[in-house]
Biotite code that builds the C-alpha atoms (Angstrom):
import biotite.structure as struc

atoms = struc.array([
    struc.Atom([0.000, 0.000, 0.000], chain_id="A", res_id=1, res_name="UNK", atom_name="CA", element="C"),
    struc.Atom([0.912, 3.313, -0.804], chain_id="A", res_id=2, res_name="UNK", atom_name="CA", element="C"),
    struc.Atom([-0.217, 6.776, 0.431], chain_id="A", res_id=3, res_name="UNK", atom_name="CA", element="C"),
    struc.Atom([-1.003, 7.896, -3.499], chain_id="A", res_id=4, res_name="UNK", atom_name="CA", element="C"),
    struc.Atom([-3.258, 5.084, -4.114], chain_id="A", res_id=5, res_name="UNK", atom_name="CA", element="C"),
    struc.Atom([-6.953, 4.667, -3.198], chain_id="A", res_id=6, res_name="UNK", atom_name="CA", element="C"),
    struc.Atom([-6.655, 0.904, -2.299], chain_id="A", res_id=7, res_name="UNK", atom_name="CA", element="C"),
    struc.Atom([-9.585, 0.177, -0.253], chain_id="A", res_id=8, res_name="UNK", atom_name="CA", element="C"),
    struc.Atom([-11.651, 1.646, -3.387], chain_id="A", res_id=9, res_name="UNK", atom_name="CA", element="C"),
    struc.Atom([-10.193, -0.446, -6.017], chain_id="A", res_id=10, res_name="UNK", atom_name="CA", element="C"),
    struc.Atom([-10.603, -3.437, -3.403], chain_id="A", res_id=11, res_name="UNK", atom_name="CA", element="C"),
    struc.Atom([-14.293, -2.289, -3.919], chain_id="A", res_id=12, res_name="UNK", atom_name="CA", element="C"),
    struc.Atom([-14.617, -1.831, -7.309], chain_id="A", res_id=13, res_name="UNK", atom_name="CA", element="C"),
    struc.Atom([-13.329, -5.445, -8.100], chain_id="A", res_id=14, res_name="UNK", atom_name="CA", element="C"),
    struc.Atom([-16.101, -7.904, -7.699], chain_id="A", res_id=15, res_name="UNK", atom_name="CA", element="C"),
    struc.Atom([-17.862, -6.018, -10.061], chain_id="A", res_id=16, res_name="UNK", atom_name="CA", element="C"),
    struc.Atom([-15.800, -4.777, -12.613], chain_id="A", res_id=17, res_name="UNK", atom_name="CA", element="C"),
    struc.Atom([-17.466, -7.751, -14.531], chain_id="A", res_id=18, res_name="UNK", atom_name="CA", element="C"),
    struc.Atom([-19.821, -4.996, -15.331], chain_id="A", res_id=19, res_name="UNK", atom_name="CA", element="C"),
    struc.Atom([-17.791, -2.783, -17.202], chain_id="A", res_id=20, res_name="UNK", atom_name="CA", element="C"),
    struc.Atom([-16.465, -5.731, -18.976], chain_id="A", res_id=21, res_name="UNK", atom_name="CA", element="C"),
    struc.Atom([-19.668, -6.826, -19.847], chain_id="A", res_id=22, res_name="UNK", atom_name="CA", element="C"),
    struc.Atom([-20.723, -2.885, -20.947], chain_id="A", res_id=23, res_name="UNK", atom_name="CA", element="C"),
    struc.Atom([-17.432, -2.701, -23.077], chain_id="A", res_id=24, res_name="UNK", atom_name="CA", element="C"),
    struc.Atom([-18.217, -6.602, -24.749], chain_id="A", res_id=25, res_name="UNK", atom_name="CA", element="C"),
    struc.Atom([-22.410, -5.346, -25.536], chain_id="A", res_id=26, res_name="UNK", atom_name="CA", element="C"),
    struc.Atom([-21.038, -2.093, -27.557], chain_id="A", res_id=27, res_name="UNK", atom_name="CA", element="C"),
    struc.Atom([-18.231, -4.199, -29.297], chain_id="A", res_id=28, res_name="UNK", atom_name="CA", element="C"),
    struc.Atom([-21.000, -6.979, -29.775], chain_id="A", res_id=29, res_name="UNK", atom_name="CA", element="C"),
    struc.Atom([-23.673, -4.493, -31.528], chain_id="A", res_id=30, res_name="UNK", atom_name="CA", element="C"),
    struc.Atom([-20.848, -2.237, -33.577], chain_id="A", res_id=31, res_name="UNK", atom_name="CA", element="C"),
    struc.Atom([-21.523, 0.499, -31.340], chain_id="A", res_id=32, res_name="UNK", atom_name="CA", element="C"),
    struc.Atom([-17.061, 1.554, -30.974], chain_id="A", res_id=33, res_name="UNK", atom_name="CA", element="C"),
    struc.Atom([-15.166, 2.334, -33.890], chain_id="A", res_id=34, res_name="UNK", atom_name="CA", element="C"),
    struc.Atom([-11.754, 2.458, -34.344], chain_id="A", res_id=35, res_name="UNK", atom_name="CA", element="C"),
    struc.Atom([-12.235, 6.617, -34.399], chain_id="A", res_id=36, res_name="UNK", atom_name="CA", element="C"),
    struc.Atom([-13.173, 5.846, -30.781], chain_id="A", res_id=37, res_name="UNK", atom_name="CA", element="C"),
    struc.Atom([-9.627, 5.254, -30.131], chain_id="A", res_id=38, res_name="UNK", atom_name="CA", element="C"),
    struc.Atom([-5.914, 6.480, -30.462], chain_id="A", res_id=39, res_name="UNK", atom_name="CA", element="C"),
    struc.Atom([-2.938, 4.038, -30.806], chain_id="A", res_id=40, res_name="UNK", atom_name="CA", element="C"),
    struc.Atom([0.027, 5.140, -29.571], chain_id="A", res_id=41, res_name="UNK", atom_name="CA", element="C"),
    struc.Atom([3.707, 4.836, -30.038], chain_id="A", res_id=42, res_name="UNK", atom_name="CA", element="C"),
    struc.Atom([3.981, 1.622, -28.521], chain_id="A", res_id=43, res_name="UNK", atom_name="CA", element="C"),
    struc.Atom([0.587, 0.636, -30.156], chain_id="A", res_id=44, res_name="UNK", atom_name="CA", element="C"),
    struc.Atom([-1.128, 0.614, -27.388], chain_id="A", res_id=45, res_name="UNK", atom_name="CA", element="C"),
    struc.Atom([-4.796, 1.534, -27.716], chain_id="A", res_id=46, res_name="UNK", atom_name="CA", element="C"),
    struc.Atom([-6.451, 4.458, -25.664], chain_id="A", res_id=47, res_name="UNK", atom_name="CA", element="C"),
    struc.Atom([-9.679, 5.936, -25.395], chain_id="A", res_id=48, res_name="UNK", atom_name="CA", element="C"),
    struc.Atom([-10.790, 9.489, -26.899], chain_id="A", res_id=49, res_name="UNK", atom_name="CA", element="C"),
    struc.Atom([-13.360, 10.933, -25.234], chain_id="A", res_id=50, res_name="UNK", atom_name="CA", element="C"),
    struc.Atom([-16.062, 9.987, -27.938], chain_id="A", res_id=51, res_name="UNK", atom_name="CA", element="C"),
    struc.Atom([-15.238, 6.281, -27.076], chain_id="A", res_id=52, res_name="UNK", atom_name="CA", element="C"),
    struc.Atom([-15.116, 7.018, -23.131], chain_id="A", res_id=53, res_name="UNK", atom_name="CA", element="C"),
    struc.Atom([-18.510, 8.493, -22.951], chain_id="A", res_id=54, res_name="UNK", atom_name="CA", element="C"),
    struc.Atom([-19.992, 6.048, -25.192], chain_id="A", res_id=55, res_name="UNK", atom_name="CA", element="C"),
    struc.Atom([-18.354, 3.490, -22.550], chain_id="A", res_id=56, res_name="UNK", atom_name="CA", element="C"),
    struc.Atom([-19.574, 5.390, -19.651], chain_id="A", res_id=57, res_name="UNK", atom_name="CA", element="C"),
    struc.Atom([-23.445, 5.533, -20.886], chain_id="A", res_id=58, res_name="UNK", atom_name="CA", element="C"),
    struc.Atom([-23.548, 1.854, -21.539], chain_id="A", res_id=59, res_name="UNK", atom_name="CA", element="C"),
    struc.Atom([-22.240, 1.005, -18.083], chain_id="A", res_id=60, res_name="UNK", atom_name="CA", element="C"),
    struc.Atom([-24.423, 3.555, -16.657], chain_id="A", res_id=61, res_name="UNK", atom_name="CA", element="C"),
    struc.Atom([-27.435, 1.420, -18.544], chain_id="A", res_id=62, res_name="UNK", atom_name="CA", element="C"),
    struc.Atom([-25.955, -1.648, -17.350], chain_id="A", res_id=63, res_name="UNK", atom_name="CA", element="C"),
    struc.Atom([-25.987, -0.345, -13.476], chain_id="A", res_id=64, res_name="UNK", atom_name="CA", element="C"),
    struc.Atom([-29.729, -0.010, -14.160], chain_id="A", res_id=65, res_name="UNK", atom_name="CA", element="C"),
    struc.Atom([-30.366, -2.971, -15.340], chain_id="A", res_id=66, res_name="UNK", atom_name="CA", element="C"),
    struc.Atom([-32.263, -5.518, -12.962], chain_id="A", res_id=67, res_name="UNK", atom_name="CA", element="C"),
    struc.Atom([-31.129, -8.605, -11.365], chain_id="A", res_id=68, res_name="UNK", atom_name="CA", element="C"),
    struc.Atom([-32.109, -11.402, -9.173], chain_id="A", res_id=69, res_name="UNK", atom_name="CA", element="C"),
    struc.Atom([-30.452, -10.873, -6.227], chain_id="A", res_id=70, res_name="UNK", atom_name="CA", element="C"),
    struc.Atom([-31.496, -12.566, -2.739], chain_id="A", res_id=71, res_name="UNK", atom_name="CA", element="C"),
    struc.Atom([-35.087, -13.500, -4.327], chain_id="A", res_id=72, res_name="UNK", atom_name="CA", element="C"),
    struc.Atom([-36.050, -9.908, -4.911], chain_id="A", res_id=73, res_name="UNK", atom_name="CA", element="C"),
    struc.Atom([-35.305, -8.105, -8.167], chain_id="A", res_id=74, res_name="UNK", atom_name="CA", element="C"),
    struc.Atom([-33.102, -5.385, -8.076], chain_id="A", res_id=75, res_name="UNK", atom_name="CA", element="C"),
    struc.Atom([-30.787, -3.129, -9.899], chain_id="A", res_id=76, res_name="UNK", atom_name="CA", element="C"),
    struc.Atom([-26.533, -3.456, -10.044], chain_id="A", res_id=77, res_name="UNK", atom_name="CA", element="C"),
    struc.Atom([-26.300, -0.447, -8.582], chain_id="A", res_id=78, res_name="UNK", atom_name="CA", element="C"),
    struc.Atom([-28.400, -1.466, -5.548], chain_id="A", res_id=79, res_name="UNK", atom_name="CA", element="C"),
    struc.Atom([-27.013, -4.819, -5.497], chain_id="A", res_id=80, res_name="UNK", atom_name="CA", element="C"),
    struc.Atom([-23.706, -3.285, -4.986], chain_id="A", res_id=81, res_name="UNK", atom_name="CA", element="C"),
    struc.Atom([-24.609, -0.918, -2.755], chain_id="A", res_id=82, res_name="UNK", atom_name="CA", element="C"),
    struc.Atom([-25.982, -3.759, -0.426], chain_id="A", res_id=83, res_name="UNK", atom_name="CA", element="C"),
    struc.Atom([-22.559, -5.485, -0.525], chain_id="A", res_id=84, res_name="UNK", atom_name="CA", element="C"),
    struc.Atom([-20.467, -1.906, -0.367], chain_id="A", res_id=85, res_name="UNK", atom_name="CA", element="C"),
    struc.Atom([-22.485, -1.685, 3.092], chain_id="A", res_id=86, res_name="UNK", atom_name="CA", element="C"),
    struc.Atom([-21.955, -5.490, 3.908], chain_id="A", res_id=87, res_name="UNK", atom_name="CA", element="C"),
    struc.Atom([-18.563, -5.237, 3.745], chain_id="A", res_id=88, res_name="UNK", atom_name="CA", element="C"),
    struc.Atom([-18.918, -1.989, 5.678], chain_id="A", res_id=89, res_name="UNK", atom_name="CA", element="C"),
    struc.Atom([-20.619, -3.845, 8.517], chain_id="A", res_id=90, res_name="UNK", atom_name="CA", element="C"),
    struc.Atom([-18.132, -6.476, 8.746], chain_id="A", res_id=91, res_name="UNK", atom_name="CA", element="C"),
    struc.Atom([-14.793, -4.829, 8.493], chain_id="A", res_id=92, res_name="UNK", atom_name="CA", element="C"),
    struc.Atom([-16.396, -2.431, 11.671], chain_id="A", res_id=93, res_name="UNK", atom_name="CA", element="C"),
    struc.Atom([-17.104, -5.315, 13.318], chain_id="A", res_id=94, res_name="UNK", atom_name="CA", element="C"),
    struc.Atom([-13.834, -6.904, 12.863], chain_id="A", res_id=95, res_name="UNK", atom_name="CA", element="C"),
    struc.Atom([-12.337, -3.592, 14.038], chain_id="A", res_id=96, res_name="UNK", atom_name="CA", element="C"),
    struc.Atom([-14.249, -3.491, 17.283], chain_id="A", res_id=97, res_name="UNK", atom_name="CA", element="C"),
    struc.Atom([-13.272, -6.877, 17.700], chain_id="A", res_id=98, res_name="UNK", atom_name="CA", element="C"),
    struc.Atom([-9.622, -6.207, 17.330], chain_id="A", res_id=99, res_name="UNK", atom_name="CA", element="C"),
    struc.Atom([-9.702, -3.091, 19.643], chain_id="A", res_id=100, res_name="UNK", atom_name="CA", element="C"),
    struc.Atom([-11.462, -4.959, 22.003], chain_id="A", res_id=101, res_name="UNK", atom_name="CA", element="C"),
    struc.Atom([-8.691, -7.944, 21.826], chain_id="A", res_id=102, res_name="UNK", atom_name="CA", element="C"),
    struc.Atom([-5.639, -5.556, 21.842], chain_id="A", res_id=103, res_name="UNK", atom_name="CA", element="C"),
    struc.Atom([-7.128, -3.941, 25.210], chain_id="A", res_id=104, res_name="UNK", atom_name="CA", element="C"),
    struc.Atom([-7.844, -7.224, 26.841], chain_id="A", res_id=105, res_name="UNK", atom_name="CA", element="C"),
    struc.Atom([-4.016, -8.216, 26.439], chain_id="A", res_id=106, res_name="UNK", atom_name="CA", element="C"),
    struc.Atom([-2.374, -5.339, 27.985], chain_id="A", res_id=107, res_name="UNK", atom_name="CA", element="C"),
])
């Protein structure tokens, strides 16, 4: 870990960044990127322009609107991952008070 990067967000962001995948695989799919959506550079690498980004953006945007089955109830991504965000939330405080709690006992 380093003091420049947000790790505890990209920990976050990983379980579902089978979304964006699937967002970037759809507009590929239906024709939707061209290769004006991107630059290649020196080292032909490919990179986004903006045109490409935003077209990326609004299709994961649908995609976090899109509903799901989740615990028997249907549902959205974005709610879905909000209930885990917040499950995870729950746990690592309670994992927390538990430490505290055993660091105190031992002194």
């Amino acid at each position: 870990m380093t003091p420049s990067k947000n790790s505890l967000a990209y920990d976050l962001q990983e379980p579902f960044r089978f979304l964006v995948d699937l967002a970037v695989i759809s507009l590929v799919e239906n024709g939707a990127m061209e290769s004006k959506d991107f630059i290649r550079t020196e080292n032909y690498n490919l990179r986004l322009k903006p045109t490409g980004a935003r077209k990326i953006v609004n299709e994961f945007s649908n995609m976090l609107n899109k509903k799901v089955s989740y615990q028997g109830k249907e549902s959205t991504w974005s709610y879905v991952i909000f209930l885990k965000v917040r499950e995870l939330a729950i746990i690592s405080q309670a994992k927390r008070k538990n430490w505290i709690l055993l660091s105190l006992n031992m002194r």
